[in-house]
NUDREN-785019 format. One record per residue (C-alpha): residue number from 1; residue in one letter; x, y, z. Coordinates in nm, 3 decimals, always signed. Each point is the difference from the previous one (the first is absolute). Layout:
# NUDREN-785019
<atom><pos>NUM</pos><code>A</code><X>X</X><Y>Y</Y><Z>Z</Z></atom>
...
END
This chain:
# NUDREN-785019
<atom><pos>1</pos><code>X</code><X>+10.051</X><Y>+10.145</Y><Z>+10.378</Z></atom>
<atom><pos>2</pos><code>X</code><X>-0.096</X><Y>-0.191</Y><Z>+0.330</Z></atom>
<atom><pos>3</pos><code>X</code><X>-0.087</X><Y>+0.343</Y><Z>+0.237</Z></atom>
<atom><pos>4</pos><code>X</code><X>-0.295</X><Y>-0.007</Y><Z>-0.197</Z></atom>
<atom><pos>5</pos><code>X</code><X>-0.388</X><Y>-0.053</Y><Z>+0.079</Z></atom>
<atom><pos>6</pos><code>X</code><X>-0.107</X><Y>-0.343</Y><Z>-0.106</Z></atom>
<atom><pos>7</pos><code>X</code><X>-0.272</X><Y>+0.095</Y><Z>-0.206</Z></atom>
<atom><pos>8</pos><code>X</code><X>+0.251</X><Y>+0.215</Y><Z>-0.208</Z></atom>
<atom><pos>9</pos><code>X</code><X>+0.279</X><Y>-0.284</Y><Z>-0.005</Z></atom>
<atom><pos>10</pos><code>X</code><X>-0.285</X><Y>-0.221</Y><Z>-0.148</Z></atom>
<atom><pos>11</pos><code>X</code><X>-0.077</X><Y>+0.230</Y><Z>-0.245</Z></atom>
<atom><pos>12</pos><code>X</code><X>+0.361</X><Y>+0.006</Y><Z>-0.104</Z></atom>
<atom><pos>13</pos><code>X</code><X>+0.106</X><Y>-0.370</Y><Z>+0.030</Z></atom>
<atom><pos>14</pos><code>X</code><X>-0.350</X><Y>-0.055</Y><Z>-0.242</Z></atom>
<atom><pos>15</pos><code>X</code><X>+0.161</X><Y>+0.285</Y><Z>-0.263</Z></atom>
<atom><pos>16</pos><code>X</code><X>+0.336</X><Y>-0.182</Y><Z>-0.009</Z></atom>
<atom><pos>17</pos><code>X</code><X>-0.180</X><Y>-0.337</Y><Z>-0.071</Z></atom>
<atom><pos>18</pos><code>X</code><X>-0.187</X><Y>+0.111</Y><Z>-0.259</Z></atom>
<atom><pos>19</pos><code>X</code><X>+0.266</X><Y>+0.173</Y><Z>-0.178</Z></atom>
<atom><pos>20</pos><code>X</code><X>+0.189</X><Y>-0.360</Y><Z>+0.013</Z></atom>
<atom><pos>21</pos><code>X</code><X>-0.276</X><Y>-0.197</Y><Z>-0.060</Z></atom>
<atom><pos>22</pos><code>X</code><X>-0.215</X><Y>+0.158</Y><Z>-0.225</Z></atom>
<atom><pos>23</pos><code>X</code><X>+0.219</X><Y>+0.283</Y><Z>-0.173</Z></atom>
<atom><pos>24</pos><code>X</code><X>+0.317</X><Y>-0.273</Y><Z>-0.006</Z></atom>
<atom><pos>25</pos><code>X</code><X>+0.239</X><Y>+0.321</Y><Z>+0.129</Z></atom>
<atom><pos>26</pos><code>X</code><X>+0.339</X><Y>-0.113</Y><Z>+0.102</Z></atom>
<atom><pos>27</pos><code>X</code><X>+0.174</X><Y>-0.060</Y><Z>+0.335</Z></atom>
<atom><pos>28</pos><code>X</code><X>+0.216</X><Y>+0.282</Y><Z>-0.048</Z></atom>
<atom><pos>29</pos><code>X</code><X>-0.310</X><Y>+0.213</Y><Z>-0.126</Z></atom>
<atom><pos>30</pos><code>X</code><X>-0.246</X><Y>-0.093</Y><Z>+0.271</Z></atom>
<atom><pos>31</pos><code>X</code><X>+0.289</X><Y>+0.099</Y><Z>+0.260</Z></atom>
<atom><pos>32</pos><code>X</code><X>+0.082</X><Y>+0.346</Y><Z>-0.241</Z></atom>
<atom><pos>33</pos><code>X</code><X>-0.392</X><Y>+0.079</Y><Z>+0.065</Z></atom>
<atom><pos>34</pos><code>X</code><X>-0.003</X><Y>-0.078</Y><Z>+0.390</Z></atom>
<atom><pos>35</pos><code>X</code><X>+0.274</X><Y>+0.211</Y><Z>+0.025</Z></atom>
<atom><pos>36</pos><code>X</code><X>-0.144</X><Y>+0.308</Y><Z>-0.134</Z></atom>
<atom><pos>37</pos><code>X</code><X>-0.302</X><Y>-0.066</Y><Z>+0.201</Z></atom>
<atom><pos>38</pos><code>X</code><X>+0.209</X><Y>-0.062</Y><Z>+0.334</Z></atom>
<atom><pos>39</pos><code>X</code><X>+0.137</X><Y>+0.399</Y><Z>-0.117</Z></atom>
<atom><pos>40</pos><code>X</code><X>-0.313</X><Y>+0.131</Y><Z>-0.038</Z></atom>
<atom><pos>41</pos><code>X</code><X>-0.190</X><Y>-0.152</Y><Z>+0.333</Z></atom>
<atom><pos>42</pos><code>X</code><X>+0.287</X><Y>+0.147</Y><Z>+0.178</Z></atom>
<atom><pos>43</pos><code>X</code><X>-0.032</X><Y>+0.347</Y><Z>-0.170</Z></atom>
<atom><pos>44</pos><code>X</code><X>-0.342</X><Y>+0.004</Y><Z>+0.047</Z></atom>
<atom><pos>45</pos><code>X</code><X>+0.015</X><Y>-0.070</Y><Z>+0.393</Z></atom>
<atom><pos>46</pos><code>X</code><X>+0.265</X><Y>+0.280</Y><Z>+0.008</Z></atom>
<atom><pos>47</pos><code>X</code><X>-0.214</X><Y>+0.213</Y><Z>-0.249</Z></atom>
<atom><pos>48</pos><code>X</code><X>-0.300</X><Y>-0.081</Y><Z>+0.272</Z></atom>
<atom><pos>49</pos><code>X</code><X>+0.118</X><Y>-0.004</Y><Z>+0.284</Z></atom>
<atom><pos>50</pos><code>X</code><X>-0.164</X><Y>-0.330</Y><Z>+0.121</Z></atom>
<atom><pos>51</pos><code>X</code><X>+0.022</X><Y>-0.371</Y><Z>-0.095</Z></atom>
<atom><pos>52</pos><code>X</code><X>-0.166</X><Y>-0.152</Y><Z>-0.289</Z></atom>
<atom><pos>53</pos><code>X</code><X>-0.310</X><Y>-0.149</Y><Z>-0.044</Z></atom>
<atom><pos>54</pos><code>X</code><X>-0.259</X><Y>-0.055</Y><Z>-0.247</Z></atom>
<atom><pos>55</pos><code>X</code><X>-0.165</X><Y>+0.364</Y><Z>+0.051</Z></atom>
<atom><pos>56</pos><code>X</code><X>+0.312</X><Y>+0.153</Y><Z>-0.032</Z></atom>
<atom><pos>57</pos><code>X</code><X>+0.075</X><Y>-0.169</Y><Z>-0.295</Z></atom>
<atom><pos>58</pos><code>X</code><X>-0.351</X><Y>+0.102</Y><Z>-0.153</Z></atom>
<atom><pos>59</pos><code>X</code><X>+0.075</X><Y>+0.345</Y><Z>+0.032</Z></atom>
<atom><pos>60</pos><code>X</code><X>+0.313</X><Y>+0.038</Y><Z>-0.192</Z></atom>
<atom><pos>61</pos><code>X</code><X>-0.081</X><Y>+0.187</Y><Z>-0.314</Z></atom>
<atom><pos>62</pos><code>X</code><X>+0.267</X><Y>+0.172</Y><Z>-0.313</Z></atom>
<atom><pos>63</pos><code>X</code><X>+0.094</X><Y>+0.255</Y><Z>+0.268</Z></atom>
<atom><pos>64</pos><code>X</code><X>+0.170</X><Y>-0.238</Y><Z>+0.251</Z></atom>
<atom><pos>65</pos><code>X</code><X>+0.155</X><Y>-0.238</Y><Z>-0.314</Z></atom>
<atom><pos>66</pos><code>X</code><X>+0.170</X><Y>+0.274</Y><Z>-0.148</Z></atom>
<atom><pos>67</pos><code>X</code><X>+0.144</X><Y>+0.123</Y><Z>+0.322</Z></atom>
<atom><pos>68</pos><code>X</code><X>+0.121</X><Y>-0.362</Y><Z>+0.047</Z></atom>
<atom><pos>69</pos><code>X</code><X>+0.146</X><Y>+0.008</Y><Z>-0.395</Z></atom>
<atom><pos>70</pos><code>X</code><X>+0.137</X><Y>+0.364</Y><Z>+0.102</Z></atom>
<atom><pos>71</pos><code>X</code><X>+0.160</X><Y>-0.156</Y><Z>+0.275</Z></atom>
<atom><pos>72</pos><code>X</code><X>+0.373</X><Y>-0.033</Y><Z>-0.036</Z></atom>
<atom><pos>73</pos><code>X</code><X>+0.079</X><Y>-0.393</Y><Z>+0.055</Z></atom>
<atom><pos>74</pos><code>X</code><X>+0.380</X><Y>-0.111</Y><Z>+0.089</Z></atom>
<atom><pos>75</pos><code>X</code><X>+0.125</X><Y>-0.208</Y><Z>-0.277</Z></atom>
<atom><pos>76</pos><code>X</code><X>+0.317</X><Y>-0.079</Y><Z>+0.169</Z></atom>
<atom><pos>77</pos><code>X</code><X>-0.079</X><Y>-0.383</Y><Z>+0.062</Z></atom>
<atom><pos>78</pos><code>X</code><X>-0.005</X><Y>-0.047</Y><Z>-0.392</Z></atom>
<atom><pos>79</pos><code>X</code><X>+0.350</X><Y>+0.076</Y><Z>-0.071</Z></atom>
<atom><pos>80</pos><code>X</code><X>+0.215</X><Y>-0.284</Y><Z>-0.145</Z></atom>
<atom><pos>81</pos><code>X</code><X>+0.312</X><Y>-0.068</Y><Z>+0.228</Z></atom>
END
């Protein structure tokens, strides 16, 4: 997630230490959760229309996280070979 705003990366890099830190979460876990957020940042700047930033992310309410859950995600990169 390096495209975005520092204050916002900070934010994030602070989350994932705390949830190895203080909530013990695994590797594997920590990268599961960054993940989902990496989908949903880049929804949301398609669902906006502009980049992401702290205001933006403020103003997300139930409406825009169940478009993002109603939004069909490709799960073609799971399949076992």
């Amino acid at each position: 997630m390096s495209d975005l705003p520092p204050r916002v990366q900070g934010l994030i890099d602070k989350w994932e230490t705390w949830m190895r830190a203080e909530r013990r979460f695994s590797a594997l876990s920590v990268e599961a959760y960054g993940r989902d957020l990496a989908q949903f940042l880049a929804f949301l700047a398609a669902y906006g229309g502009v980049g992401i930033d702290l205001p933006q992310l403020e103003q997300v309410d139930r409406t825009t996280l169940r478009a993002w859950m109603a939004e069909p995600v490709s799960y073609t990169h799971l399949r076992a070979h």
